[in-house]
Residue frames as qw, qx, qy, qz and C-alpha x, y, z in Angstrom:
[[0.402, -0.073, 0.291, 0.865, 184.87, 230.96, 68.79],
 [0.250, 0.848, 0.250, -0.395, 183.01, 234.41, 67.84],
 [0.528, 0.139, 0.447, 0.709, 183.38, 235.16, 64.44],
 [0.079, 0.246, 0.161, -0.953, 182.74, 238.82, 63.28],
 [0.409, -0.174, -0.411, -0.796, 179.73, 238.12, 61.61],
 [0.688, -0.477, -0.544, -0.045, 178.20, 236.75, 64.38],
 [0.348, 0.274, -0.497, 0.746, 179.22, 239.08, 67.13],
 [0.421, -0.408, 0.056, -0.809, 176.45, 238.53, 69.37],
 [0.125, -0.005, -0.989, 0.076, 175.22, 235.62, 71.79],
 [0.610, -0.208, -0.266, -0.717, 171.86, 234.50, 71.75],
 [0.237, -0.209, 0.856, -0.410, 170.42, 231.71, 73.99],
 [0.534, -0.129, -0.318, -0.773, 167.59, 229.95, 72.50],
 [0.362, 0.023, 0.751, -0.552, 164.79, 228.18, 74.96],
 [0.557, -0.221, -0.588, -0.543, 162.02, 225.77, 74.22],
 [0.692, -0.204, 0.094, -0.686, 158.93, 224.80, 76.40],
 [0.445, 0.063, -0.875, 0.179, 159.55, 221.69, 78.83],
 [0.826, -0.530, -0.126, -0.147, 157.78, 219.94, 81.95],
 [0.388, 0.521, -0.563, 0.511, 159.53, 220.40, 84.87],
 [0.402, -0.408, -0.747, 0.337, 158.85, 219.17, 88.23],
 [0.264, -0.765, -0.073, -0.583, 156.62, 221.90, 90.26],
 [0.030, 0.412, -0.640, 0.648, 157.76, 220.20, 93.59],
 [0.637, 0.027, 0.478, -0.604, 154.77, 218.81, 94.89],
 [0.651, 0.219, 0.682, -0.252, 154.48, 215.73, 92.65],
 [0.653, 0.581, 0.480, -0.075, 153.35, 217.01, 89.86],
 [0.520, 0.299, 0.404, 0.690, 154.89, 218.67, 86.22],
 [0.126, 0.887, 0.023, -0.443, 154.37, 222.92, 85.62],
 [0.701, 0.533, 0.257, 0.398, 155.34, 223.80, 81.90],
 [0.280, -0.826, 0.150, 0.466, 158.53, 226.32, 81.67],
 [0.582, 0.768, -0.236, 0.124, 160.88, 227.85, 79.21],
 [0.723, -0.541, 0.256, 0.346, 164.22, 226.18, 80.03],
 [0.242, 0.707, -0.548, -0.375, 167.55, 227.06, 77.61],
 [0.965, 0.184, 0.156, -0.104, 168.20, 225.06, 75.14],
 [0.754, 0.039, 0.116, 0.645, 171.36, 225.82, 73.74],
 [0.208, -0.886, 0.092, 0.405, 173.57, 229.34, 73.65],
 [0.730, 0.266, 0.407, 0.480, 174.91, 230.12, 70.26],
 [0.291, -0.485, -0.004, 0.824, 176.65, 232.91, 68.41],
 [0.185, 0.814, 0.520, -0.180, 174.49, 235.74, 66.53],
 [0.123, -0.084, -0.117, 0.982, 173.82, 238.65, 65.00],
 [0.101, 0.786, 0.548, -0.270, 170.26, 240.40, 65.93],
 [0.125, -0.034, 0.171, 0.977, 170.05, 243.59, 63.64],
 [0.446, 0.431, 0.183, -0.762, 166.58, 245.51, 63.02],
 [0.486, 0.567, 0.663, 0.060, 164.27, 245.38, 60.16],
 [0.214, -0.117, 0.014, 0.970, 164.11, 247.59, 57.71],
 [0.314, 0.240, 0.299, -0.869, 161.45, 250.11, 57.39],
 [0.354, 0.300, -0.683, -0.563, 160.25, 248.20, 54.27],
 [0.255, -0.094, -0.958, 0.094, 160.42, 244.69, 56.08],
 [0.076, 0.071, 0.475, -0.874, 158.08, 246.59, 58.88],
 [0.401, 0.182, -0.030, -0.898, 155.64, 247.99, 56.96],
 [0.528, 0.047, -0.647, -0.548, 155.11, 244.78, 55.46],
 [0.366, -0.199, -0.852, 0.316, 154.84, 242.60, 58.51],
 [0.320, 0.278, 0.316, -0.849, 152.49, 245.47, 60.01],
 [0.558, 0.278, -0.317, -0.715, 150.20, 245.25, 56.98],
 [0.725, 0.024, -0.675, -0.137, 149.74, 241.00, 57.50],
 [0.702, -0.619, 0.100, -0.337, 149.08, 241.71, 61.37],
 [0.915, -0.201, -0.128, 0.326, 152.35, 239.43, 62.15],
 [0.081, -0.959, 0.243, -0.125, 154.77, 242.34, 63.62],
 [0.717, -0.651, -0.014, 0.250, 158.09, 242.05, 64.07],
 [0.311, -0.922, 0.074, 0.219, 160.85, 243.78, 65.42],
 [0.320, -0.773, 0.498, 0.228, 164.40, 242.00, 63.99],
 [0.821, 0.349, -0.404, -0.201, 166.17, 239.66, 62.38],
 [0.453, -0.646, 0.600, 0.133, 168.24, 237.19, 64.11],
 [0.744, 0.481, -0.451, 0.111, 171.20, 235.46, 61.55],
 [0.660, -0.521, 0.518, -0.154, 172.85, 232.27, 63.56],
 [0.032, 0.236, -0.938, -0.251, 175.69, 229.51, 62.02],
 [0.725, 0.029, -0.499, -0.474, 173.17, 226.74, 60.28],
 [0.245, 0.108, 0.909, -0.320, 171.51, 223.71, 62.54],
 [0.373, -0.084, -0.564, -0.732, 168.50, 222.18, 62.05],
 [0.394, -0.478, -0.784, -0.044, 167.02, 221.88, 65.16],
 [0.117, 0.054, 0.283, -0.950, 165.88, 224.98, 65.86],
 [0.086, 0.480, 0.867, 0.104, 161.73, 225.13, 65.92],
 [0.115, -0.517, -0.311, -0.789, 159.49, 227.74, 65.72],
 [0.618, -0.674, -0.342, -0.216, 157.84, 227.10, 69.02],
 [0.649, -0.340, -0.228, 0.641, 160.92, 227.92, 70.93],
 [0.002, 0.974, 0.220, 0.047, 162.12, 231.51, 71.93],
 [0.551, 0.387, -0.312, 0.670, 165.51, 233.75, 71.85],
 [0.461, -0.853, -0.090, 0.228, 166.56, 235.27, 74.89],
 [0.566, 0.315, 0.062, 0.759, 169.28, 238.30, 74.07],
 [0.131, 0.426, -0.176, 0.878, 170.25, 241.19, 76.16],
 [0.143, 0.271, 0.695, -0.650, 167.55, 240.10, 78.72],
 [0.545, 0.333, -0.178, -0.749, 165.01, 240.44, 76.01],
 [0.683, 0.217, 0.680, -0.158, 162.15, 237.91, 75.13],
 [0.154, 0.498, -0.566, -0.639, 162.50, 237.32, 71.61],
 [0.683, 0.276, 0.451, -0.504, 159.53, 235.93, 70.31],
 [0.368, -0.089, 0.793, 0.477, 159.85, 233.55, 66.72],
 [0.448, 0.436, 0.314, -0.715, 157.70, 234.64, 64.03],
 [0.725, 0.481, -0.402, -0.287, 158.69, 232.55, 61.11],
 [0.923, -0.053, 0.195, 0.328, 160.51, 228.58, 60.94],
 [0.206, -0.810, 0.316, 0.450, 163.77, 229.19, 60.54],
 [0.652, 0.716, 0.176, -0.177, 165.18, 230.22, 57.15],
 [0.843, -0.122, 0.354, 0.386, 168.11, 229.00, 55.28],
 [0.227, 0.806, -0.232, -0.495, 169.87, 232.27, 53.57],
 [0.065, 0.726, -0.629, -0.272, 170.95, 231.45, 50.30],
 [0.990, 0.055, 0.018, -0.132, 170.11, 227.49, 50.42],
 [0.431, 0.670, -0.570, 0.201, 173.72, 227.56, 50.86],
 [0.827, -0.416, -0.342, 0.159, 173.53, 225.50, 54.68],
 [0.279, 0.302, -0.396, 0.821, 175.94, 228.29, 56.16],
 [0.067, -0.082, -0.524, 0.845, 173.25, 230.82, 57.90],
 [0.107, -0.573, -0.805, 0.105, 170.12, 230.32, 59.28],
 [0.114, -0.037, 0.232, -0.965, 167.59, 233.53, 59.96],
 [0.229, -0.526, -0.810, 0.124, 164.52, 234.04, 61.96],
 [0.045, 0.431, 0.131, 0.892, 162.33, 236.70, 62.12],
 [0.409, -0.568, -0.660, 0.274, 160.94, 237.75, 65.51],
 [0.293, -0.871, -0.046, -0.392, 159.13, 240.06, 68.16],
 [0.066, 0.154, -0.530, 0.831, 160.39, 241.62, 71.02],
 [0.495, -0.621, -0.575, -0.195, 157.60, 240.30, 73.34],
 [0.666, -0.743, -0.027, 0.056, 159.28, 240.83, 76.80],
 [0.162, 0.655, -0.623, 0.396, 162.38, 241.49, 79.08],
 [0.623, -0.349, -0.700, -0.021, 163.23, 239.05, 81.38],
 [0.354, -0.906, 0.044, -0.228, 163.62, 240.38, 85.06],
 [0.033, -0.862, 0.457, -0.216, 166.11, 240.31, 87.30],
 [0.603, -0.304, 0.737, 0.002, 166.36, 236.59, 88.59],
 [0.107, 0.246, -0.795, -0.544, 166.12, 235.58, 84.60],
 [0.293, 0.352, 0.877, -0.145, 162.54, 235.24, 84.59],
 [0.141, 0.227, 0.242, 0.933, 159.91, 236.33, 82.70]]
């Protein structure tokens, strides 16, 4: 169910061994789970400050509360790499909605790599 405050879908991916074919193990972003969003900017404020502490970044994404998201995992949204730049953060301490502040590293390509 998409609810309007969440009118976006995100996909988020964490870092697994996967067979390479030959035997052995090659390390890959696979999806982890595919949840509804909303990604909005930063504002010019948030920016300046994240410029000014060398940790850039680009958005915000706000997703229904869990608690097994990690930091070491990554958003994929619109074909965009969405890099994590903070553990995710509990608005409010209220256990509703979660936000994470991230780069825009990459796009993936066309076969849904990057």
């Amino acid at each position: 169910m998409m609810y309007d405050e969440f009118p976006h879908v995100i996909t988020f991916q964490r870092m697994e061994k996967v067979p390479d074919g030959g035997g052995g193990y090659v390390e890959k972003f696979t999806d982890y789970i595919t949840t509804e969003a909303f990604v909005g900017g930063v504002t010019s404020r948030e920016y300046y400050q994240a410029q000014q502490l060398q940790n850039p970044i680009d958005c915000n994404v706000y997703y229904p509360y869990r608690t097994d998201i990690e930091k070491t995992m990554r958003i994929i949204y619109e074909n965009q790499i969405l890099t994590l730049k903070s553990a995710p953060i509990d608005q409010g301490g209220m256990h509703e909605i979660m936000n994470l502040k991230c780069e825009v590293t990459g796009m993936l390509s066309g076969d849904g790599t990057s």
